[in-house]
VEXDO-227901 format. One record per residue (C-alpha): x, y, z; residue in three letters. Coordinates in steps of 0.2 Angstrom, whole numbers, plus 2048, in hexadecimal, padded with zeros to 3 digits. Layout:
N
XYZALA;...
END
This chain:
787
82B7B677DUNK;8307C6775UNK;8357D3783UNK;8297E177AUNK;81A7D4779UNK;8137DD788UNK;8137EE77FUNK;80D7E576FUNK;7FE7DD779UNK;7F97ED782UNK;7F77F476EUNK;7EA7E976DUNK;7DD7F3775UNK;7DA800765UNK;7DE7FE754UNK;7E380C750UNK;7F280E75DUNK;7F77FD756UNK;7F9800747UNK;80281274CUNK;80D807757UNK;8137FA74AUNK;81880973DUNK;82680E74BUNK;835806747UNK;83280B733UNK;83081D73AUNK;84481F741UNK;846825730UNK;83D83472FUNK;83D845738UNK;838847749UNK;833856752UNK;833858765UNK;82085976DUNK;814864764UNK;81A867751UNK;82287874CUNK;81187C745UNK;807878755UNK;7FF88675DUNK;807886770UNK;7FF88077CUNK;7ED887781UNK;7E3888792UNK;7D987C789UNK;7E686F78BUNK;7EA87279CUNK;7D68707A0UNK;7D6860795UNK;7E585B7A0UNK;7E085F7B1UNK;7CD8567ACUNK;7D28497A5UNK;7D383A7AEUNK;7BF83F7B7UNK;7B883E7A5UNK;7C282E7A1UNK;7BC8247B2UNK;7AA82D7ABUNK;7AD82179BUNK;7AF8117A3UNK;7A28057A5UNK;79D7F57B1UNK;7AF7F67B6UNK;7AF7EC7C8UNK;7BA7F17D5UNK;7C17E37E4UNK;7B47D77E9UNK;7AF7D17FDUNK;7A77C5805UNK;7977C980FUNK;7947B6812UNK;7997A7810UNK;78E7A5800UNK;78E7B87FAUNK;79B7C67F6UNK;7977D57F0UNK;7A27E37E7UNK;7A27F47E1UNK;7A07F97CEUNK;7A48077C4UNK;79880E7B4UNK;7998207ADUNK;7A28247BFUNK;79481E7C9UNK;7978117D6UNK;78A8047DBUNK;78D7F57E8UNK;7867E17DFUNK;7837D37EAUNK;7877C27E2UNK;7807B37E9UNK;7907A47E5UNK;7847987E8UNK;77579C7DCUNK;77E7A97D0UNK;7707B77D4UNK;7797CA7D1UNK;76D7D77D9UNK;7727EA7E1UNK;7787E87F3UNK;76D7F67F7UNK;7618047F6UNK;76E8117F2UNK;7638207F2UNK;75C81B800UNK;76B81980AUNK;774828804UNK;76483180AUNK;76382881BUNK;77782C81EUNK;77483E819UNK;76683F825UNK;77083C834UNK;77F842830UNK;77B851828UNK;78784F817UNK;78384D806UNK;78783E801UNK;7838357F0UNK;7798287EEUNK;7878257DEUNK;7978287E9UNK;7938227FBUNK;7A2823807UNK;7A881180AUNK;7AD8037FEUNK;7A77F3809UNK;79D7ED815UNK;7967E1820UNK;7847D9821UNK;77C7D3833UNK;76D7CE836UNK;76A7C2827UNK;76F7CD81BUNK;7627DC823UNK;76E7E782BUNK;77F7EF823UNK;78C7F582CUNK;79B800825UNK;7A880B82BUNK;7AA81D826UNK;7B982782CUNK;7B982483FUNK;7A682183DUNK;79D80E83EUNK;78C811839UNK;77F80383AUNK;76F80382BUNK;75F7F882FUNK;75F7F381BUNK;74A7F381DUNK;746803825UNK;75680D81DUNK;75981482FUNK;76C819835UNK;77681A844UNK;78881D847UNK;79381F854UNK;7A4826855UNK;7B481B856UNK;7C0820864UNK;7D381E861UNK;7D481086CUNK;7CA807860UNK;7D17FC855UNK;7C9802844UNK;7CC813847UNK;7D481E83AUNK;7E1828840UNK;7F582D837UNK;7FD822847UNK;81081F845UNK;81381B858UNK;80C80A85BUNK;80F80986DUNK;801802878UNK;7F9810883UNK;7F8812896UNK;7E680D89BUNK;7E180C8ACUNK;7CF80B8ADUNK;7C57FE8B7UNK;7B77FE8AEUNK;7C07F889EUNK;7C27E589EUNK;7C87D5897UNK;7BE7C789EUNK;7C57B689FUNK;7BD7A9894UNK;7B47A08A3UNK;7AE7B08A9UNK;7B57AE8BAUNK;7C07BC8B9UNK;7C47CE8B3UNK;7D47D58AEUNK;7D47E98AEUNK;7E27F78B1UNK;7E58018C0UNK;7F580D8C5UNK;7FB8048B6UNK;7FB7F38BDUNK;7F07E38B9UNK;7E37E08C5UNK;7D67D28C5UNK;7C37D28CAUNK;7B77C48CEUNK;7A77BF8C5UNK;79D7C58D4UNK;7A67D38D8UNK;7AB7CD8E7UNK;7BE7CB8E5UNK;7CB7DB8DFUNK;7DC7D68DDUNK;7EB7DB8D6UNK;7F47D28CBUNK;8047DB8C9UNK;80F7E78D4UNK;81B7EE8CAUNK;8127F88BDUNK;81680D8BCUNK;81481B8AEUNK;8258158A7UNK;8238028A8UNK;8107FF8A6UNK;8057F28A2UNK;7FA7F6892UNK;7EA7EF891UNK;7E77EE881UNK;7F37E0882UNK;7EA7D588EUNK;7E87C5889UNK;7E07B4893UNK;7E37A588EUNK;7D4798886UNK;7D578D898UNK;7D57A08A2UNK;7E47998AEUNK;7EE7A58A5UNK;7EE7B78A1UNK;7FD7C0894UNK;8007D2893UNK;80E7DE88EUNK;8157EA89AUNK;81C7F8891UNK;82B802893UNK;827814889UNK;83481A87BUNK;83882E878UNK;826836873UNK;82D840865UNK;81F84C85CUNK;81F85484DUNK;815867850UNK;80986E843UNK;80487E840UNK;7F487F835UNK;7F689182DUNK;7E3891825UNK;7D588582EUNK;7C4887827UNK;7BE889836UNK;7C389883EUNK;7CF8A683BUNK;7DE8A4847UNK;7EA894841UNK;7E988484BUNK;7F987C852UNK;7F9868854UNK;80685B855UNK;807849855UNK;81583A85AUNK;81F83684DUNK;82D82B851UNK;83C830845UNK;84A823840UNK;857821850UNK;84B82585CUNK;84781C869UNK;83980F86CUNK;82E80A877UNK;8347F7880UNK;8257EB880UNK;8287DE88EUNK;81B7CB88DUNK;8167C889DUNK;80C7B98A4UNK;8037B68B3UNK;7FC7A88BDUNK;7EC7AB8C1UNK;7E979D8CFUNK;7FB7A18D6UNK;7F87B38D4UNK;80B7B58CFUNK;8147BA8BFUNK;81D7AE8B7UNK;82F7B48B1UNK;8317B389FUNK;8447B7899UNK;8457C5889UNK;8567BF881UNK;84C7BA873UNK;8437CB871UNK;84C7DA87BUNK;84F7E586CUNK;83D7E4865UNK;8387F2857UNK;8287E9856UNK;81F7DB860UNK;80F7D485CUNK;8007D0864UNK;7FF7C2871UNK;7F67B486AUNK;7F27A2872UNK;7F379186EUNK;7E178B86FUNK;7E877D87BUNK;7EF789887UNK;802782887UNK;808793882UNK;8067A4878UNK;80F7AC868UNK;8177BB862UNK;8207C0853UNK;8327CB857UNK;8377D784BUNK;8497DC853UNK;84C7EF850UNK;8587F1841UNK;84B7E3837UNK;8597D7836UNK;84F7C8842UNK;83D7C2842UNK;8397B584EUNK;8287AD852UNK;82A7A9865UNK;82279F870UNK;81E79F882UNK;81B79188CUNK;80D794897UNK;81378B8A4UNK;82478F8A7UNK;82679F89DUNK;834797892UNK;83679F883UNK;83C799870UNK;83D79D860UNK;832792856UNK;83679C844UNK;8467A7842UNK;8487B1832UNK;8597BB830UNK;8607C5824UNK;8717D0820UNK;8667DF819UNK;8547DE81EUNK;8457D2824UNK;8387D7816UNK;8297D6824UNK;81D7E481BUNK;80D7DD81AUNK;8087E9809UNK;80D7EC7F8UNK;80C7F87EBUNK;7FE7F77E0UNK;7FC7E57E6UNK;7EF7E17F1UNK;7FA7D57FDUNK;8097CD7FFUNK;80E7BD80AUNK;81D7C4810UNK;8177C2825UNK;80B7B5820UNK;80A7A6830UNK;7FA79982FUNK;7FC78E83FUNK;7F477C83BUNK;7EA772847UNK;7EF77F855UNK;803780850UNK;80976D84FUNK;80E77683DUNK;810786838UNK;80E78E826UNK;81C79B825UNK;8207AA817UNK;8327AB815UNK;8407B3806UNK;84E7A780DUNK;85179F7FFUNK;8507B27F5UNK;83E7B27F0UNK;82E7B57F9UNK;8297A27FEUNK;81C79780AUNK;82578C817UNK;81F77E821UNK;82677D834UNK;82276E841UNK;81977984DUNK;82077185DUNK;83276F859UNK;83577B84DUNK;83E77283FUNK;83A77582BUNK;831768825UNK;83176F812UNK;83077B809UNK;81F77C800UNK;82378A7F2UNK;83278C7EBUNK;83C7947DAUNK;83F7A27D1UNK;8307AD7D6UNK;8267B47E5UNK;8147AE7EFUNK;80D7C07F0UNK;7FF7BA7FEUNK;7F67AC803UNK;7E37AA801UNK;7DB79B807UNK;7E478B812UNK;7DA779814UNK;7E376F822UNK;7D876281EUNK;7DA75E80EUNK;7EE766812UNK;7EC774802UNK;7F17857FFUNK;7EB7917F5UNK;7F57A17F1UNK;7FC7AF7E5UNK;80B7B17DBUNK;8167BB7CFUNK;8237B47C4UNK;81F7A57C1UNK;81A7A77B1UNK;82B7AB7A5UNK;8217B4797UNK;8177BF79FUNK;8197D07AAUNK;8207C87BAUNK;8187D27C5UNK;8077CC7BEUNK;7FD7C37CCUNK;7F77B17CCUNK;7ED7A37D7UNK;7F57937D8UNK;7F27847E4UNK;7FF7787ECUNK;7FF76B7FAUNK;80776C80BUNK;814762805UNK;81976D7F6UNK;8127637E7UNK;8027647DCUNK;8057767D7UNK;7F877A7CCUNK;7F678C7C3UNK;7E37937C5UNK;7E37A27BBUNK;7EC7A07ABUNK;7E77B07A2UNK;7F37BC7A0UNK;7EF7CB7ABUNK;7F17CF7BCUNK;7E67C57C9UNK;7DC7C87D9UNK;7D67BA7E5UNK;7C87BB7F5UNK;7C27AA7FBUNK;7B47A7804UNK;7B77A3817UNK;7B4792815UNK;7BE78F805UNK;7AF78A7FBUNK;7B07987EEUNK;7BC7A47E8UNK;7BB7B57DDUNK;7C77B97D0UNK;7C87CC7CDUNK;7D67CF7BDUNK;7DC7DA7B3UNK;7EC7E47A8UNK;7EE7F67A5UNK;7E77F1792UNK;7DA7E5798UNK;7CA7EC7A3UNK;7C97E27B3UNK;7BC7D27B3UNK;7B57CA7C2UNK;7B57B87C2UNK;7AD7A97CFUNK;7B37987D0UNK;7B07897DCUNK;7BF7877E6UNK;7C07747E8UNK;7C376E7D3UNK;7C27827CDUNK;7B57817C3UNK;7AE7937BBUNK;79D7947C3UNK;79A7A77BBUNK;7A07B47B3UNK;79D7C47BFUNK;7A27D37B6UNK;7AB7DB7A7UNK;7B17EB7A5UNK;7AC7F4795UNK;7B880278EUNK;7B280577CUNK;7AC81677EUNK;7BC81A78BUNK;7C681577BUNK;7BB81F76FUNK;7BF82F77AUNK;7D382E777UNK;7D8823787UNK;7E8819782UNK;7EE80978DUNK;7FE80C793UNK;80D802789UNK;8167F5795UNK;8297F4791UNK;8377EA798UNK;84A7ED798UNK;85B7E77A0UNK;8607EF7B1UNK;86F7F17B6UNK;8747E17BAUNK;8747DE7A5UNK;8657CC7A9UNK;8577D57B3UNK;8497DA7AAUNK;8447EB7B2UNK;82F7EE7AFUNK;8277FE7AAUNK;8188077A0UNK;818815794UNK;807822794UNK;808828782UNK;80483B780UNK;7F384277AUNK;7F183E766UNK;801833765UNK;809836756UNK;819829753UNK;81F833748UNK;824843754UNK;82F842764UNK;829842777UNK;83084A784UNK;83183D792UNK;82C83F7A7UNK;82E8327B3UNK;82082F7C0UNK;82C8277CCUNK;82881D7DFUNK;8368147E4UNK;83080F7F5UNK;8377FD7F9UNK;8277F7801UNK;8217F57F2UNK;81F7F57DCUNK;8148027D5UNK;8158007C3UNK;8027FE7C0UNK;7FF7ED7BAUNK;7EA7EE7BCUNK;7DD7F87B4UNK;7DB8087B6UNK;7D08147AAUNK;7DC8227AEUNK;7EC82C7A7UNK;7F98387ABUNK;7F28497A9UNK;8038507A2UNK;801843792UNK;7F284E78DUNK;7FF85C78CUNK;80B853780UNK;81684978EUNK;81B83678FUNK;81983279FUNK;8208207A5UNK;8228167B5UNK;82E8097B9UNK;8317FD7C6UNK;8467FE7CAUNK;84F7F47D5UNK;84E7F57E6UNK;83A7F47E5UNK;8327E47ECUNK;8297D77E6UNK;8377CD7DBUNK;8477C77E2UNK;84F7CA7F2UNK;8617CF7EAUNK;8547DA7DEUNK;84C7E37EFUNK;85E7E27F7UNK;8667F17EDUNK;85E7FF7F9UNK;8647F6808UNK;86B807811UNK;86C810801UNK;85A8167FBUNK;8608247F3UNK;8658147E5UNK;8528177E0UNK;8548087D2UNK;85C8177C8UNK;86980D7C0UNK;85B8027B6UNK;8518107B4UNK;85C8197A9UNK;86180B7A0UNK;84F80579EUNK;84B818798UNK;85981778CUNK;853807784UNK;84180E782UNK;84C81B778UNK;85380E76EUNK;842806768UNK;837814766UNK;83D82175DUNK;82F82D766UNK;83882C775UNK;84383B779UNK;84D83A789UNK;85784C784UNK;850856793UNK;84684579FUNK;83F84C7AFUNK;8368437BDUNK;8298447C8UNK;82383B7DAUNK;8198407ECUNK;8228357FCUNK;82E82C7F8UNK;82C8307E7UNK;8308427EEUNK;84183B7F4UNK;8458317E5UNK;8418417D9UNK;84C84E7E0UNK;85A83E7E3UNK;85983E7CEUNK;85E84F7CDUNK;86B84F7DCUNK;87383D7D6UNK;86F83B7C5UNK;87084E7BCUNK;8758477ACUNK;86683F7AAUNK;8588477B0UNK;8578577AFUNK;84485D7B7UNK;83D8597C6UNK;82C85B7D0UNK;82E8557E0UNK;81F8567EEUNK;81F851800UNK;82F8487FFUNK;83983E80EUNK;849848807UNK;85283F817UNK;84F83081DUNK;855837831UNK;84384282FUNK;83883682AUNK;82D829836UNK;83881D83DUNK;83080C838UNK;83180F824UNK;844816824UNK;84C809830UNK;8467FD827UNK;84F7FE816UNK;85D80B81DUNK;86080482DUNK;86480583FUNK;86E80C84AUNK;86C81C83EUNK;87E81C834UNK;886826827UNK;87B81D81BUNK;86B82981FUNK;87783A818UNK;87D830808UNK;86C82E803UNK;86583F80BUNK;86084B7FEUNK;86285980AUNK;87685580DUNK;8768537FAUNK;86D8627F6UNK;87C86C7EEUNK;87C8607E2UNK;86E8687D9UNK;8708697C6UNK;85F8697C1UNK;84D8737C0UNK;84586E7D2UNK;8348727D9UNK;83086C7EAUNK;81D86C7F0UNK;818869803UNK;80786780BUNK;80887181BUNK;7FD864824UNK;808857820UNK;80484782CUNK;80E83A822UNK;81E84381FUNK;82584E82AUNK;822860821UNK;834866827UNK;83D85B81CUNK;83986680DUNK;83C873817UNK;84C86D81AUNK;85086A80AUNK;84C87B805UNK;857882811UNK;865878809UNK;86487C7F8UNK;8618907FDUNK;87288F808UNK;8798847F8UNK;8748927EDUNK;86A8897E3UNK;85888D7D9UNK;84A8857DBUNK;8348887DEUNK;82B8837ECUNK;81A8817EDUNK;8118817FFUNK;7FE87A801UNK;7F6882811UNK;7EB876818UNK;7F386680EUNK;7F6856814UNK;80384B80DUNK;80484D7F9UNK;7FC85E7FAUNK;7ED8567F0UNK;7E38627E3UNK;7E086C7D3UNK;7EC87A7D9UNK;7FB86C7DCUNK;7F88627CCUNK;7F88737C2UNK;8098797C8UNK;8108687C5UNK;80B8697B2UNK;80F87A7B3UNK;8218767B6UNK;8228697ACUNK;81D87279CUNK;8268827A0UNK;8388787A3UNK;83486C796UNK;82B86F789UNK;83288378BUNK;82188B788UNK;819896795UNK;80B88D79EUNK;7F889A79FUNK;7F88A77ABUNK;7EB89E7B6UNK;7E78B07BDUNK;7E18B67AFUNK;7D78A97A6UNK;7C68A17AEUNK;7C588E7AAUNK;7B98807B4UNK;7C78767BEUNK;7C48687CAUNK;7C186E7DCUNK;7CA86A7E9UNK;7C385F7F6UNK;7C086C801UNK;7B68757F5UNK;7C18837F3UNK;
END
């Protein structure tokens, strides 16, 4: 395939950009001005409107667009879809092809404003998915830290509160460690009945069916070695019970002071725990008891005494033993570990090891899953279904459950199984997704494919070119196949699972009057990184009334977090404001993000201030090369998070290059920042590595024009690391803006922070002076507060 045959393909969409697109390479011959033309008017508070409005009248424009389907049954899923930016929630019946609304939705929206006292829309309601009990009559959702329950006849509601201790509570939580609980009248009961397990003076104790009997079970609990109840767990023949006793880690808290609440006039102060990288962490010891013997029974830690993360306990349904999966602090050894019930012996069944990193993270990017701690034990763990990048991609595994050996490898080549969806152990067939399979499309594209246990009959399920999205039905009867690209509105799709036969088409998104309004599809191009053979992925967002015969100023919207790729590769009836204003906005997926190889994930290993920016700026210059509108005189860069971090690193370790920057809530060091996401691509023990990528210790570097924002409510990012970087660059000498949001959380979401960044942008970039907001009055978008 030719490299641009993705960019060419996204043309398709309109006409008219088509046939502006094919004149390019004819245009390298005749002038090109910068942005607007000489005889352009400057820019106008109109524009900045248009800009700041856009993408809520675009997402107005698009029609029947369906958003991530769920099953309700085993028969009927439901999803959400989008018209005229209204939402409204279909049932489909798999079996009989009936579409109908899930739902009175003016009556619910009524019925939940009555009880809670909001105003919800009947149009916007505030979940995305649901369950149905009852036979269908009863639906039940989760809203914040609310579960509400509505009788589906009557429209009546009730909700009650979820307490942290549940598990669906919604809470910024970044200390993991099971609580001390002793309360006696909270209690795991065996599965015969005969006994309760509860927590008192931090010890396990056991109570009888009748009452009668009030023991304890363990002696050697305390408030620095405790027993967590949470982590109680009985074995399936109730002779066993499994637990973790917990030695507690430093409690370091990060202390808020919340200069404006709407609620009263003083400020509020708050904090949270928020372990930071080199701290130290809470010890999570298995334990096992004998419940006739009313003893413990020893097990030996040699295979787990470093832990950064141990999972839950869970049984083998015959009672022989239990499993936990070890993440070793440093993420360099994953172990699945059994413990023999009776004896308390311990082994690894599965070890995976790795020089840089153990790529455990469950999410990714844009994606919807990945495989990457996928385990699927088959007839109760005589073989085990294992994700694993040993070989250097993402593939399935199948283990002999009782011995441990690899029987085969069930996936293998040069591309990655991004999640698993449905396993038969019957009939001994997988289904799953994958990217790069497919050498003449975009490899992060998303496909189903099929395969047997023993790694043959791979069959391809979704052939079309675009990016795919699979939910089964529990059974494995049907599946759902919601696709789409950036140029292609997404379509919902049912098939029958067992010979994948097309039973209906669901829904298609229509975009004819989004299109008629000026939206263009972003333009997907490829170049060489670094290495000179690796494609490195990207889109381009044209500016407002594209002309190919002018020149662009170009902005980077960066996220280099290694969790993931965030190069959009679905639908989505949006655009980057700042390409109302006359900016080329592109992204791009460098090395060092996830989701191809494991030598192309590997190049942040302790060095994330890398950033991919080597094929960055060679994929930049090729886009250069190619389109003759593409002007990388004067290139700034933008990005929140870690996209904060990687914005001012361009500036700080690439000043030849990019020359702008916006860089908002930024992890500028990695020693600040929660502990889980920084040890796991910069390492531990905390080394030398964490102030050669730090954009604090950098700082005097600074070469270019820098603006900082920071949310003073910041619960994802420690707020003081922009601080701190201020400080810096003040005692460096350096100039730079800062913007701080009273009341923000991370991002410092609204009107007021998007305006400065296109404020910024425009005055450093384009050299024209952005309006004096205080003396004009324009209709903006409110801020969710209101204010």
């Amino acid at each position: 395939m030719d490299k641009f045959e993705g960019r060419q393909r996204a043309l398709l969409t309109t006409a008219a950009l088509t046939s502006a697109l094919i004149s390019v390479p004819g245009a390298g011959t005749q002038p090109l001005t910068n942005g607007p033309a000489p005889e352009d008017p400057p820019l106008a508070v109109t524009d900045f409107e248009r800009a700041l409005t856009i993408n809520d009248r675009y997402r107005r424009l698009a029609v029947n667009l369906p958003e991530v389907p769920f099953w309700v049954t085993e028969e009927t899923f439901a999803y959400l879809r989008s018209s005229h930016g209204e939402h409204e929630f279909l049932l489909v019946n798999a079996a009989t092809g009936e579409k109908r609304s899930a739902f009175d939705q003016v009556r619910l929206a009524a019925a939940l404003n009555n009880v809670s006292h909001r105003s919800h829309k009947p149009e916007n309601l505030p979940f995305d998915r649901f369950k149905l009990t009852d036979s269908g009559s009863r639906l039940i959702f989760r809203s914040g830290n609310e579960l509400w329950s509505c009788d589906l006849a009557s429209y009546t509601c009730t909700y009650t509160e979820l307490l942290p201790s549940d598990p669906d509570y919604q809470e910024v939580r970044y200390d993991y460690t099971p609580a001390a609980t002793n309360d006696p009248g909270k209690t795991s009961v065996s599965p015969d009945g005969k006994w309760s397990a509860y927590i008192k003076n931090y010890n396990i104790f056991l109570r009888s069916e009748d009452g009668s009997k009030d023991v304890p079970l363990s002696w050697d609990g305390s408030e620095g070695n405790y027993y967590a109840f949470s982590t109680l767990r009985w074995s399936p023949d109730s002779r066993h019970l499994a637990a973790y006793r917990i030695r507690p880690g430093e409690k370091r808290e990060v202390h808020y002071l919340e200069s404006s609440p709407t609620d009263q006039l003083q400020p509020k102060f708050s904090s949270i725990v928020y372990p930071k990288a080199g701290d130290v962490l809470s010890v999570p010891q298995p334990v096992l008891f004998d419940i006739a013997g009313r003893r413990p029974i020893v097990i030996e830690n040699v295979l787990f005494s470093n832990p950064f993360h141990i999972s839950p306990i869970k049984w083998w349904k015959d009672a022989r033993g239990f499993t936990f999966l070890y993440n070793q602090r440093g993420h360099q050894i994953y172990r699945l570990i059994e413990v023999d019930a009776t004896t308390g012996r311990t082994r690894a069944l599965v070890e995976e090891a790795s020089k840089t990193f153990v790529n455990y993270l469950p999410l990714s990017g844009d994606q919807y899953r990945t495989g990457k701690t996928f385990r699927y034990d088959v007839d109760d763990g005589k073989e085990i279904i294992w994700a694993s990048e040993r070989d250097g991609h993402e593939h399935l595994y199948l283990f002999d459950g009782r011995t441990g050996a690899l029987k085969n490898q069930i996936t293998s080549g040069d591309w990655v199984v991004r999640s698993v969806n449905y396993v038969d152990p019957t009939q001994r067939v997988i289904w799953f997704e994958a990217s790069g399979m497919n050498p003449d499309e975009d490899p992060y594209f998303v496909h189903a494919y099929r395969i047997g246990f023993n790694g043959k009959g791979l069959t391809a399920l979704t052939p079309e070119p675009a990016n795919h999205h699979i939910e089964f039905s529990a059974s494995g009867r049907y599946y759902v196949d919601l696709s789409s690209r950036v140029d292609l509105p997404a379509r919902t799709t049912l098939y029958r699972a067992k010979d994948n036969a097309k039973l209906m088409d669901v829904e298609t998104g229509e975009i004819s009057e989004l299109i008629a309004a000026g939206w263009q599809p972003p333009i997907s191009f490829h170049a060489k990184g670094r290495d000179g053979k690796t494609d490195i992925w990207g889109v381009i967002h044209l500016p407002a009334n594209f002309d190919p015969k002018r020149r662009y100023p170009v902005v980077e919207s960066i996220y280099a977090g290694p969790q993931g790729s965030f190069v959009p590769k679905s639908f989505r009836p949006v655009t980057d404001p700042l390409t109302q204003l006359g900016f080329i906005v592109v992204q791009i997926d460098g090395m060092g993000t996830n989701n191809r190889s494991r030598s192309f994930h590997d190049v942040i290993w302790r060095n994330l201030k890398d950033a991919g920016f080597p094929d960055r700026i060679l994929w930049h210059k090729a886009a250069a090369v190619e389109f003759p509108w593409y002007d990388i005189s004067n290139v700034g860069i933008f990005g929140g998070s870690a996209g904060g971090q990687n914005a001012v690193g361009a500036l700080l370790f690439h000043p030849e290059f990019y020359k702008v920057a916006v860089a908002n809530s930024g992890c500028y060091d990695n020693r600040m920042d929660k502990l889980w996401w920084n040890e796991q691509w910069m390492g531990w023990p905390v080394g030398t590595e964490y102030s050669q990528s730090s954009d604090i210790d950098n700082a005097h570097r600074l070469r270019g024009k820098l603006m900082l924002v920071v949310g003073e409510m910041d619960k994802n990012v420690d707020p003081s690391s922009t601080f701190q970087l201020a400080d810096r660059l003040i005692k460096a000498g350096k100039d730079f803006e800062m913007v701080y949001v009273p009341g923000a959380d991370h991002g410092a979401p609204g009107t007021f922070t998007n305006r400065k960044l296109l404020d910024f942008f425009v005055r450093n970039i384009l050299r024209q002076n952005p309006p004096n907001w205080n003396a004009v009055q324009v209709e903006l978008p409110k801020d969710k507060s209101g204010e």
